[in-house]
C-alpha positions in Angstrom: 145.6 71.2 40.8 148.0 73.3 42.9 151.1 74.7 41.7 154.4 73.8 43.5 155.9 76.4 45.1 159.8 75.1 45.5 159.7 73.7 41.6 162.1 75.3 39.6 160.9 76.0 35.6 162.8 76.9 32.9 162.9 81.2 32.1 161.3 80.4 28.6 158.5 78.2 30.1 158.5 80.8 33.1 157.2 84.0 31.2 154.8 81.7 29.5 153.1 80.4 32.8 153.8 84.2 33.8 151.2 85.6 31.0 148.7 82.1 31.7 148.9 83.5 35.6 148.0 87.3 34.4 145.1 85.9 32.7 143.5 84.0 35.4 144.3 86.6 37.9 142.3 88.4 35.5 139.7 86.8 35.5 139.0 86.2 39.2 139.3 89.7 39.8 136.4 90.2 37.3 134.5 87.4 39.0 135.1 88.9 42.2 134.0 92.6 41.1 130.5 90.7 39.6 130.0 89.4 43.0 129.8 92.5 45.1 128.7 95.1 42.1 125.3 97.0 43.1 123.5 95.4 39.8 125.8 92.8 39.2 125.8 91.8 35.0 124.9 88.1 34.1 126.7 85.4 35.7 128.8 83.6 32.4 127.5 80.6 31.7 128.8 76.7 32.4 131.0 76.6 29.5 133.0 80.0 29.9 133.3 79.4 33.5 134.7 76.2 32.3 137.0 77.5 30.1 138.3 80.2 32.8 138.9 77.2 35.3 140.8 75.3 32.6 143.1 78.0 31.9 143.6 78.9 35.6 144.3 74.8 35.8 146.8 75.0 32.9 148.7 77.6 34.5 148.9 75.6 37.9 146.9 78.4 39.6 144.3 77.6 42.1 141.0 78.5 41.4 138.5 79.8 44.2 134.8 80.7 43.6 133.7 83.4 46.0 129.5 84.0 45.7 128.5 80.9 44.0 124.8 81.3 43.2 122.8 79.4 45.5 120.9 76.3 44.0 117.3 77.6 43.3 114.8 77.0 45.9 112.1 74.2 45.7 108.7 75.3 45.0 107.0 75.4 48.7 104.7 71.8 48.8 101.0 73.4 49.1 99.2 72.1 52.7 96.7 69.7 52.2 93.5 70.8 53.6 92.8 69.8 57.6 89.7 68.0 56.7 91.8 65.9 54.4 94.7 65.7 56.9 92.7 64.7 59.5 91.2 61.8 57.2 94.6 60.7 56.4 95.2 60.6 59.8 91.8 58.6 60.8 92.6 56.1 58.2 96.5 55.5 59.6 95.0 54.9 63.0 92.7 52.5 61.9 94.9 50.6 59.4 97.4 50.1 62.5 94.6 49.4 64.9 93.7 46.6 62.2 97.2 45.9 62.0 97.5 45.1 65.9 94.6 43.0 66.0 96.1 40.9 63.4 99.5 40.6 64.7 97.8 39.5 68.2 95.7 37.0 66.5 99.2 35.9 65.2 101.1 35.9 68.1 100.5 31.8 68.7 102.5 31.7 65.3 105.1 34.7 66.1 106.1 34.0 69.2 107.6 30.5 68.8 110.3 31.5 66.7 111.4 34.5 68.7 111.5 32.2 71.7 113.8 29.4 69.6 115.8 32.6 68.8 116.4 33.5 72.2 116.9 30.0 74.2 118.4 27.8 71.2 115.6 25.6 71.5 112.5 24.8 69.5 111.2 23.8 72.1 108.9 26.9 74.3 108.6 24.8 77.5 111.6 26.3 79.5 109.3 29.5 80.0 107.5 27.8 82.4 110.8 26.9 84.4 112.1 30.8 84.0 108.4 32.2 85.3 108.7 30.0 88.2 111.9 31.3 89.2 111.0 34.7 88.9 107.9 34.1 91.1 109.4 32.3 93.6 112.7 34.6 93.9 109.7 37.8 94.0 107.8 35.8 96.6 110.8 35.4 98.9 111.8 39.2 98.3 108.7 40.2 99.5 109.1 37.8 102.3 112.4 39.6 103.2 110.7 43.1 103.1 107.8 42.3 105.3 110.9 41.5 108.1 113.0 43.9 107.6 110.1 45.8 107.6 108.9 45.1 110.6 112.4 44.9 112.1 112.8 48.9 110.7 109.7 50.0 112.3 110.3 49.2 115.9 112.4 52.6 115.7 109.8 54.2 115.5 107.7 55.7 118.6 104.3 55.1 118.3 101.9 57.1 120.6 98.6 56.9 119.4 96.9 59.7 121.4 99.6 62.2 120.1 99.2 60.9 116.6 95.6 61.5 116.5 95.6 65.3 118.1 98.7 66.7 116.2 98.6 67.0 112.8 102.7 67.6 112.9 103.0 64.1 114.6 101.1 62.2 112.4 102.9 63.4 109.3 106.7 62.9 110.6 105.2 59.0 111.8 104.0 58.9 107.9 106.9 60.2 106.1 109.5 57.9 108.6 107.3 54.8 107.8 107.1 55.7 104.4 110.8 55.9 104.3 111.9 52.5 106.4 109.1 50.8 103.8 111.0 51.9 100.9 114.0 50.9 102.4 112.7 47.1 103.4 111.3 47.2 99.6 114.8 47.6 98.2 116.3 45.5 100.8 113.7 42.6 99.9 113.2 43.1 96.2 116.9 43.4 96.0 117.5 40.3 97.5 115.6 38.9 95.6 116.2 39.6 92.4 120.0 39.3 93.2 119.0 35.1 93.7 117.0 35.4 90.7 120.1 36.6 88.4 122.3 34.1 89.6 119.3 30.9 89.3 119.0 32.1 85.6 122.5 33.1 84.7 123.7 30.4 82.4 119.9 29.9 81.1 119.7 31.7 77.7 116.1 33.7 77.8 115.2 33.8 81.2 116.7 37.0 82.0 114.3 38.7 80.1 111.3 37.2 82.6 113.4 37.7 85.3 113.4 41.6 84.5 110.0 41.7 83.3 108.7 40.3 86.6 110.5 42.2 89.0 110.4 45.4 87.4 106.8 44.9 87.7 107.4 43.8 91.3 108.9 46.6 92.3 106.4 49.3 90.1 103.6 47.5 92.0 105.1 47.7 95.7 106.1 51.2 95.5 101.9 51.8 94.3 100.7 50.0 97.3 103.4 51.9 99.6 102.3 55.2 98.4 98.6 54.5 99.0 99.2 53.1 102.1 100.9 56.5 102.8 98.0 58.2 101.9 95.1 56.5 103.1 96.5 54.5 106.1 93.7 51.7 105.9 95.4 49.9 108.9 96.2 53.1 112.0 93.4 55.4 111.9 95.9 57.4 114.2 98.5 57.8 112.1 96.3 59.0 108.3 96.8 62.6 107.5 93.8 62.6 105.5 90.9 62.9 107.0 89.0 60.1 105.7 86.5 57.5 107.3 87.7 54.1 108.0 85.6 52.2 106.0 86.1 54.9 102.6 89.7 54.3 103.7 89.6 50.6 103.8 87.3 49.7 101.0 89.5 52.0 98.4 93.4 50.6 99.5 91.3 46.8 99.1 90.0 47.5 95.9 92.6 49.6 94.3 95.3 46.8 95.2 93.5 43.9 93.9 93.2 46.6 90.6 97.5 46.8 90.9 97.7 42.9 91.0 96.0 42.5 87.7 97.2 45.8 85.9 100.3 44.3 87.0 100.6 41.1 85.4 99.1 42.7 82.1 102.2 45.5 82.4 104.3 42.6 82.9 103.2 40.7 79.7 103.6 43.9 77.9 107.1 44.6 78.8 108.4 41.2 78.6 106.7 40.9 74.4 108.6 44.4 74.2 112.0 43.4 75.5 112.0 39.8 73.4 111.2 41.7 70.0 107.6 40.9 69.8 105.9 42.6 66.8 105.1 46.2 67.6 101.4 46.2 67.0 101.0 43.2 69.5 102.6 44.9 72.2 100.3 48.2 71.9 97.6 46.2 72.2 98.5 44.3 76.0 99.9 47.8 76.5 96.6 49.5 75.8 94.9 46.9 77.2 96.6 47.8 80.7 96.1 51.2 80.0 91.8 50.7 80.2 92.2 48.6 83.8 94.3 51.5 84.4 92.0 53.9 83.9 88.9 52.3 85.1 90.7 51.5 88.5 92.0 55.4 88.5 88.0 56.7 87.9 86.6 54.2 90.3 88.8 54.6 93.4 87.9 58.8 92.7 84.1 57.8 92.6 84.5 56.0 95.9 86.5 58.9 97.3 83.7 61.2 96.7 82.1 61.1 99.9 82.4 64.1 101.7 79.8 65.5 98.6 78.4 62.3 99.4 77.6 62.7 102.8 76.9 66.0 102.5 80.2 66.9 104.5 81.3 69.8 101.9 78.1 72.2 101.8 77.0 74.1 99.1 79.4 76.9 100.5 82.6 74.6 99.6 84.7 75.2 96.7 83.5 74.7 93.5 86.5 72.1 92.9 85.8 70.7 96.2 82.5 69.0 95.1 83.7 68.8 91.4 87.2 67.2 91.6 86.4 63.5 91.5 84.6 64.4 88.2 87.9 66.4 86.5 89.7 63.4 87.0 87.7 60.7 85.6 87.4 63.2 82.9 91.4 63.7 82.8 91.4 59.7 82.6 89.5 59.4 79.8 90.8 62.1 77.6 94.4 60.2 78.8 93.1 57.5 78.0 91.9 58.3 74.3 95.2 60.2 73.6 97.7 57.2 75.1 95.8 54.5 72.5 95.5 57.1 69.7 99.5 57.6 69.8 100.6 54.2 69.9 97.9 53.8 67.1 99.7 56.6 65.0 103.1 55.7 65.9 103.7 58.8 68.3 105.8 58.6 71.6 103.5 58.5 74.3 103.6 57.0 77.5 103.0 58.1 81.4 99.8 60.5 80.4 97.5 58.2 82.6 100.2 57.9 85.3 100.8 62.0 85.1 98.6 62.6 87.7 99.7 59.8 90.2 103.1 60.8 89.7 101.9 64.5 90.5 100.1 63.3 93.2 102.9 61.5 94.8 105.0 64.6 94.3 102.9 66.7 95.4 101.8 65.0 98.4 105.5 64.7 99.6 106.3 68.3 99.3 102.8 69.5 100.9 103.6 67.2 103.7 107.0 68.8 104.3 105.4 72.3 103.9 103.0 71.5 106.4 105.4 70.3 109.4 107.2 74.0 108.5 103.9 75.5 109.0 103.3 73.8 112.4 106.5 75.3 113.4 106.3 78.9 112.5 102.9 79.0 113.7 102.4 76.6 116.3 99.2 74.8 116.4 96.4 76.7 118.9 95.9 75.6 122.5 92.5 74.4 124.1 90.4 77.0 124.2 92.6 79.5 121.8 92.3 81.1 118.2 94.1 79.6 115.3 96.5 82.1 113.7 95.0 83.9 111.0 98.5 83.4 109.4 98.4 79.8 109.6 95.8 79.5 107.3 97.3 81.2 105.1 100.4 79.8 104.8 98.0 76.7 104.5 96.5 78.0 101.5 99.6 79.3 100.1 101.0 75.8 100.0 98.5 74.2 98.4 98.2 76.5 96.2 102.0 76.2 95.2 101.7 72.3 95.4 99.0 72.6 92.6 101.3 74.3 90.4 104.0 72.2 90.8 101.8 69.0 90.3 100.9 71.1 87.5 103.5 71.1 85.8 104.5 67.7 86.4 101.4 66.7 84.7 101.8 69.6 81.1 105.6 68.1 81.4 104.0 64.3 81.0 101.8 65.7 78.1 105.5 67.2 76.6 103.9 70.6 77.1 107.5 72.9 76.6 106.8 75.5 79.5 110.8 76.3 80.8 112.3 77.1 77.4 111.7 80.0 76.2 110.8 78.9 72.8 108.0 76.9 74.3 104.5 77.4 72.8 102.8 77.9 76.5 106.0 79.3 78.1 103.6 82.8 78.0 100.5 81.5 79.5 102.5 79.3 81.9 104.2 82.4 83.0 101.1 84.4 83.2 99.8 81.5 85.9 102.8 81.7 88.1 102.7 85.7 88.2 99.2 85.0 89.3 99.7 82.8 91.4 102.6 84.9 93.0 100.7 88.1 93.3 97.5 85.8 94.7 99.5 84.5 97.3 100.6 88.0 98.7 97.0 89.3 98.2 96.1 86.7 100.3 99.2 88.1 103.1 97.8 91.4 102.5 94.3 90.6 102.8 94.9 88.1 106.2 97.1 90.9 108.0 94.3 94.0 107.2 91.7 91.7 108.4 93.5 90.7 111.4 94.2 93.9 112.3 90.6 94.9 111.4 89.3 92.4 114.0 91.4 93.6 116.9 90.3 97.2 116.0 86.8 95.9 116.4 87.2 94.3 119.6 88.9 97.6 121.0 85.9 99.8 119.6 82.6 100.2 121.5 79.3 98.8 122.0 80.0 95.5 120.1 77.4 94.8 117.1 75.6 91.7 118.8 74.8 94.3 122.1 73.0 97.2 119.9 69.1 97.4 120.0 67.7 97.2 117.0 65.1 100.3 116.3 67.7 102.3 118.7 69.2 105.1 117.4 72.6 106.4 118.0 75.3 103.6 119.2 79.0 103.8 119.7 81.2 103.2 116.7 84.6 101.9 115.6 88.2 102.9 115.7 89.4 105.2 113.0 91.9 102.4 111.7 88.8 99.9 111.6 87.4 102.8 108.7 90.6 103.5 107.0 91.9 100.1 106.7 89.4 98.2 104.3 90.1 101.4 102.1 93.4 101.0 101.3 93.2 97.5 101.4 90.9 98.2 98.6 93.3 100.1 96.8 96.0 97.3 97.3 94.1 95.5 95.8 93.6 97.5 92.7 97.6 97.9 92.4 98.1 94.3 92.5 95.9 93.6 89.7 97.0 96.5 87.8 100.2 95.3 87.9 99.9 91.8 87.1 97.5 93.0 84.4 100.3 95.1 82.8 103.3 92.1 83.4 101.5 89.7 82.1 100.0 91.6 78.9 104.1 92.4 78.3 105.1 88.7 79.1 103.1 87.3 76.2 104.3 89.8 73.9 101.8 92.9 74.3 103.6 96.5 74.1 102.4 98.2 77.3 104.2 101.6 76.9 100.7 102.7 74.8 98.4 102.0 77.1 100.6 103.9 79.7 99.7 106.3 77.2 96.2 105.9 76.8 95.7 105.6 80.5 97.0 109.6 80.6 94.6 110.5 78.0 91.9 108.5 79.6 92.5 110.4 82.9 92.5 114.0 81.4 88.8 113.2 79.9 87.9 111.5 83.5 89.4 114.7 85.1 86.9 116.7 82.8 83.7 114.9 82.0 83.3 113.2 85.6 83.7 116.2 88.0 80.8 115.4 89.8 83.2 112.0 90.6 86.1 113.8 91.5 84.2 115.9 94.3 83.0 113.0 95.6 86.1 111.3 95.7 88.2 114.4 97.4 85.0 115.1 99.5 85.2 111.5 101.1 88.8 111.8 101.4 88.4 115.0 103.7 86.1 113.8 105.4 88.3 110.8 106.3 91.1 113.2 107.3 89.2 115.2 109.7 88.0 112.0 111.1 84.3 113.1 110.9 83.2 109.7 111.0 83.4 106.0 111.5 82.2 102.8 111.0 79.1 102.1 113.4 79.0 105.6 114.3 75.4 106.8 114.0 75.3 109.8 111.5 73.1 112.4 111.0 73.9 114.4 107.3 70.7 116.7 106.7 68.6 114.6 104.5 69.2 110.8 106.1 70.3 109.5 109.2 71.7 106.2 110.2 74.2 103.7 111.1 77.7 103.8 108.8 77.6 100.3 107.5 80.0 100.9 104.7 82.2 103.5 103.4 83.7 103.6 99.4 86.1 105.9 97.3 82.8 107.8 96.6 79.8 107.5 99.0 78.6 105.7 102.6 75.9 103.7 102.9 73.9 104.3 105.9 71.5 101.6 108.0 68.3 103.6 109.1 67.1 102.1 112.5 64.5 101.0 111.6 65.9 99.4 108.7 66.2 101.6 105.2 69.3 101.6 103.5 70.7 105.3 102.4 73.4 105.6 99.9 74.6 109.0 100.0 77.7 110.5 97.5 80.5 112.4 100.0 79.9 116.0 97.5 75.9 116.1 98.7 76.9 116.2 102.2 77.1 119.6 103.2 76.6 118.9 106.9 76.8 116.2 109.1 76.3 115.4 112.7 78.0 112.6 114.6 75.6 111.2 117.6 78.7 108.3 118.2 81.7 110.6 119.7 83.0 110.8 123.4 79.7 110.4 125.5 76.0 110.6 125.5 73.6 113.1 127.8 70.2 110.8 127.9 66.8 113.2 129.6 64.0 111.3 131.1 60.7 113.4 132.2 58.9 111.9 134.7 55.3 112.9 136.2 54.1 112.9 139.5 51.0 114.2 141.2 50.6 117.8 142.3 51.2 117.8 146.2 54.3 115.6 145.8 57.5 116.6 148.1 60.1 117.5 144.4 63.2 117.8 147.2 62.1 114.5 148.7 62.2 112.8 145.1 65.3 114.6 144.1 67.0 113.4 147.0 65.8 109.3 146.3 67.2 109.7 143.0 70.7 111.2 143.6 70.4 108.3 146.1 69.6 105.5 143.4 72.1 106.6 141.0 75.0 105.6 143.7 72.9 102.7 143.8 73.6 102.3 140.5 77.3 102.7 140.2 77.9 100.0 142.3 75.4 97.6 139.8 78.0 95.4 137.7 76.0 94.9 134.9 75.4 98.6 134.3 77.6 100.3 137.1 80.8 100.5 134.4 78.3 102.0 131.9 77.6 105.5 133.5 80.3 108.4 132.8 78.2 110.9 135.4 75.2 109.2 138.1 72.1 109.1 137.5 70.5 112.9 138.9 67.6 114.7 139.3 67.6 118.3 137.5 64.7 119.1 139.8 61.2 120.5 138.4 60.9 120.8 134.5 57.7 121.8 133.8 53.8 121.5 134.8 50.9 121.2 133.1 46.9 120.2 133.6 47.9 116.7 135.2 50.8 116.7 137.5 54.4 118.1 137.9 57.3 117.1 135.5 60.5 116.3 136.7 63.6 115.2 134.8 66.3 112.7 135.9 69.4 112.9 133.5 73.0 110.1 133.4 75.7 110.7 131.2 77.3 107.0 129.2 79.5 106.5 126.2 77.5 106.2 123.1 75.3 103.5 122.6 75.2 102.0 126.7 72.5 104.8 127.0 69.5 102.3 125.8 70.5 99.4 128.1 70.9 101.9 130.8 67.4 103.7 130.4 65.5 100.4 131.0 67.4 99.6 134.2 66.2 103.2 135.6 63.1 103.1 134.7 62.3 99.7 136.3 64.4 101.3 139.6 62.3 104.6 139.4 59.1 102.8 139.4 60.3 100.2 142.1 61.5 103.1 144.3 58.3 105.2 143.8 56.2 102.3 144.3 58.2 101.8 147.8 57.8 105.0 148.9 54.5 105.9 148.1 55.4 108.3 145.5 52.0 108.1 143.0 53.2 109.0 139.0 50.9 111.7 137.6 48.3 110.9 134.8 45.6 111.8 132.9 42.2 112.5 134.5 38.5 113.4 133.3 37.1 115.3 135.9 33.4 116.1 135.7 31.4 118.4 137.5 27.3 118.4 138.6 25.3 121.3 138.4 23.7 120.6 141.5 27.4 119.4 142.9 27.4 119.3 146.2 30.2 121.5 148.6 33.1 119.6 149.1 33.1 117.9 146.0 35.1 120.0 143.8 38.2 117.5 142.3 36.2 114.4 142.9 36.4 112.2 139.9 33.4 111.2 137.7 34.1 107.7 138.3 33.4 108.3 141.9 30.4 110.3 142.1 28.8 107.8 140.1 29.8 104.9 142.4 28.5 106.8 144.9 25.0 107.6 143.5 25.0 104.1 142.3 25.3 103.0 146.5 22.8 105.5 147.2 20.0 104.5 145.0 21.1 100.7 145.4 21.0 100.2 141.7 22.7 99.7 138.8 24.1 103.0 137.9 22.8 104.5 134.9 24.7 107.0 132.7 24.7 110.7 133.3 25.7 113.5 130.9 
């Protein structure tokens, strides 16, 4: 009760209400001070309160309550068990999956009534007339959608031999048609249903068929003009899949003959839902479409399987490649299982089997689209030219970002929360996209090193396919082609570093002590490992004074061989004649490069004593012109072939040495061409090579014979005696 403000009381009853007003002012404050004491006393109870509020109502004082006590908490309700939760919950599903069977057995008694309710009549017949409608409204929409149709189409420009060699082509031609179908489907469908409305318009009940039929229509068309999209059963020029005519046909066949039945089951089951059918009946046709569903989904990937089939993929091909028909028929099922399971248990569920289609669809739109950018930032190759390296990246990059999109279309279908940031897999979600974010410029990095890798390569020497094998020596790359797989390398180990340390702090992990950690870590490395360390900084000076290469033939004191490949620590070095040597950078305390600049190749070659050494010196400064004009070898030389004149004799002729000069490595090809040259010339002029000779002389040896070979003075005792010669010591 509030006391009036512009009332006038009486003095005498006015110094009574006065002392009534001091009292409950009282009072209040006292409440007040209770309420925000530090150990506040015990609250009064019920029936002082009461009288407080009574006398504070007496005196026409308004009475608040400031810190009324809370009513007590209810005792927390103990969780069952989850084996008993999940029995509970087995027993639910079957009790309703008992439930629908019944109320579909029941549905020739249900359904009567709900059809009186809607038409008036008790009479069912004037379905027929409604379904017939529908039908025939449908039929001529479709009618009016294969002309416009075909009337939309003639924009297009059809060249087949373009369509079939550019990629580019073939998708704008797909996405147009695509586009003028859809159009023709809501021009016919449209139609259509706008006759439909107005047959049915004063007929009580038939809108309900109307809706169910051409909703079902239109679900169905827009199926049939995706797959057509895709697979292109009917213009092998225009599919952007690459997939066999007969696959192609034999799958777009089967899977609409599948639509046409799925659909008239998905029709029953939305037409029972919109007339008020009991629930249990209308999970039942809805699972039932569900199965066709799925079996048409799993069979349509089995057929689809052909490259692994055929053998088309390889054993080299990705793992997901050969495997991905099986992932679905696996997603199908488990969709399956958990669509039925829901209804069963009264849960919302609905689109988990069509999750993937929808992604698909999606997905194959915008990969399409990313695809005709590709083709114009890196225009398709030429005849006879090298794709970009780029290209197939951006390739991959796309897909790659097209799978994540379709898969979150698909965790979104499942009601998977992944955008809020209260969402359960909002972390792990996260986690993928930083992945796939530092994966895709990896992948940049990785192309553009490797690119520019291969054009060292080609500018470096003697290429691998040219070497001999067993030769030693051989020219070797450029100084980028060594460095650059290094800090690629190192790249690398940033980017996962990083994404390591992002995506440990984007599910919640503090990463400022393992910062922390890392520093201790490194001071114990910098101590216990220094046999590491001088590796590492070894190999990093050697790199800075460019000591050597990749392919550069090496020489380090205890192993020789060809660098093959170089680490933060050691090389590994190809013997020629085959053995592997790893060897640490700190155990190298000298090393010799035979690879650098050019190569001085010696060849000794005997002749007879008597031989004319000007004349041959003079044939083979003559050759080696010879051989700068040869243009297989001519480009090789650096200096001529020469002749440095008489090197040495011994017991069986005179040595001479020719000498050439080449870039490392062209030295081996260019020491069998003068060999065969020497020998030809020799042989044309007479010149006889030195060799090895037994000489044996007779006691009894006749004047005149000195220098005459055994072999001879045999033959010619043989003649003499005109027998078979015998044997002589």
């Amino acid at each position: 009760m509030r006391m009036n403000l512009f009332q006038r009381p009486s003095l005498a009853r006015g110094r009574s209400a006065c002392r009534r007003a001091a009292a409950a002012a009282f009072a209040v404050l006292f409440m007040l001070g209770a309420a925000t004491a530090q150990t506040p006393p015990p609250a009064p109870s019920s029936e002082a309160a009461a009288k407080i509020m009574e006398a504070a109502k007496s005196a026409g004082v308004p009475v608040v309550i400031i810190g009324a006590a809370p009513p007590p908490a209810a005792a927390p309700l103990s969780q069952p068990p989850f084996a008993e939760r999940a029995a509970g919950w087995s027993r639910r599903v079957l009790a309703e999956a008992r439930q629908s069977i019944a109320e579909v057995k029941a549905l020739p008694e249900t359904l009567p009534p709900i059809l009186e309710g809607l038409s008036g009549r008790s009479d069912p017949g004037w379905l027929w007339p409604a379904l017939v409608i529908a039908f025939i409204a449908g039929l001529g929409g479709l009618v009016v959608e294969r002309l416009a149709a075909a009337r939309l189409e003639r924009l297009l420009i059809h060249n087949a031999p373009e369509l079939s060699s550019n990629r580019g082509a073939r998708i704008r031609y797909a996405l147009s048609r695509a586009a003028l179908r859809a159009v023709a489907i809501a021009v016919g469908l449209g139609s259509g249903f706008f006759v439909a409305a107005i047959a049915v318009d004063d007929l009580p009940g038939h809108e309900s068929v109307v809706l169910s039929v051409f909703e079902t229509f239109v679900v169905m068309r827009l199926a049939l003009l995706f797959l057509r999209f895709m697979l292109s059963p009917d213009d092998p020029a225009t599919r952007v899949f690459a997939i066999p005519d007969a696959v192609s046909k034999r799958v777009y066949r089967r899977v609409m003959i599948g639509v046409g039945a799925i659909g008239l089951v998905v029709m029953l089951a939305t037409w029972l839902e919109r007339i008020g059918a009991p629930v249990g009946a209308v999970n039942a046709v809805a699972s039932l479409s569900t199965v066709l569903g799925a079996g048409l989904f799993g069979q349509a990937a089995w057929t689809l399987r052909y490259r692994r089939a055929r053998g088309e993929s390889g054993p080299r091909a990705p793992w997901i490649s050969r495997n991905w028909h099986l992932l679905f028929i696996g997603y199908t099922i488990a969709a399956v299982a958990a669509t039925i399971l829901g209804r069963l248990s009264g849960a919302e569920v609905g689109g988990l089997l069509l999750a993937p289609v929808v992604a698909g669809i999606i997905a194959g739109i915008i990969y399409a689209v990313a695809l005709l950018a590709i083709d114009r930032l890196f225009p398709p190759p030429l005849a006879g030219e090298t794709a970009s390296s780029f290209r197939a990246w951006a390739e991959r990059s796309a897909l790659v970002i097209v799978g994540a999109i379709a898969l979150a279309v698909v965790l979104g279908e499942w009601e998977v929360d992944i955008f809020s940031d209260a969402g359960e897999m909002r972390p792990a979600f996260t986690v993928l996209i930083i992945s796939v974010g530092a994966w895709i410029g990896w992948d940049a990095i990785r192309t553009a090193f490797d690119q520019r890798i291969a054009e060292e390569r080609g500018l470096g020497g003697q290429a691998a396919e040219e070497r001999e094998d067993g030769d030693e020596g051989g020219a070797g790359g450029t100084r980028l082609e060594t460095i650059l797989p290094l800090f690629r390398n190192a790249i690398l180990i940033a980017i996962l570093v990083i994404v390591a340390m992002v995506g440990l702090s984007s599910i919640g992990v503090d990463i400022a002590p393992l910062f922390a950690g890392a520093g201790l870590v490194g001071i114990a490395i910098g101590f216990g490992a220094q046999t590491l360390v001088r590796d590492i900084f070894s190999g990093v000076f050697f790199l800075i004074d460019d000591a050597f290469r990749i392919g550069e033939y090496i020489d380090t004191g205890g192993a020789k061989g060809t660098v093959e490949r170089i680490s933060i620590r050691s090389m590994q070095l190809r013997h020629h004649t085959g053995p592997l040597h790893t060897i640490p950078f700190g155990e190298v305390k000298q090393l010799t490069n035979f690879s650098r600049d050019w190569v001085i190749m010696k060849l000794p070659i005997r002749v007879r004593f008597g031989t004319d050494t000007e004349r041959v010196r003079k044939l083979v400064k003559k050759l080696g012109q010879q051989l700068l004009e040869d243009p297989v070898i001519g480009t090789k030389f650096v200096e001529p072939l020469k002749s440095q004149g008489v090197y040495q004799m011994d017991e069986y002729g005179i040595i001479t040495r020719v000498k050439f000069k080449t870039r490392p490595g062209d030295q081996f090809a260019v020491r069998k061409v003068v060999y065969q040259k020497i020998n030809e010339l020799f042989e044309h002029e007479g010149i006889a090579f030195g060799g090895r000779e037994v000489v044996v002389r007779a006691a009894d040896e006749p004047h005149g014979t000195e220098g005459v070979s055994a072999d001879a003075l045999t033959k010619a005792a043989a003649a003499e005696a005109g027998s078979t010669p015998s044997a002589r010591a």
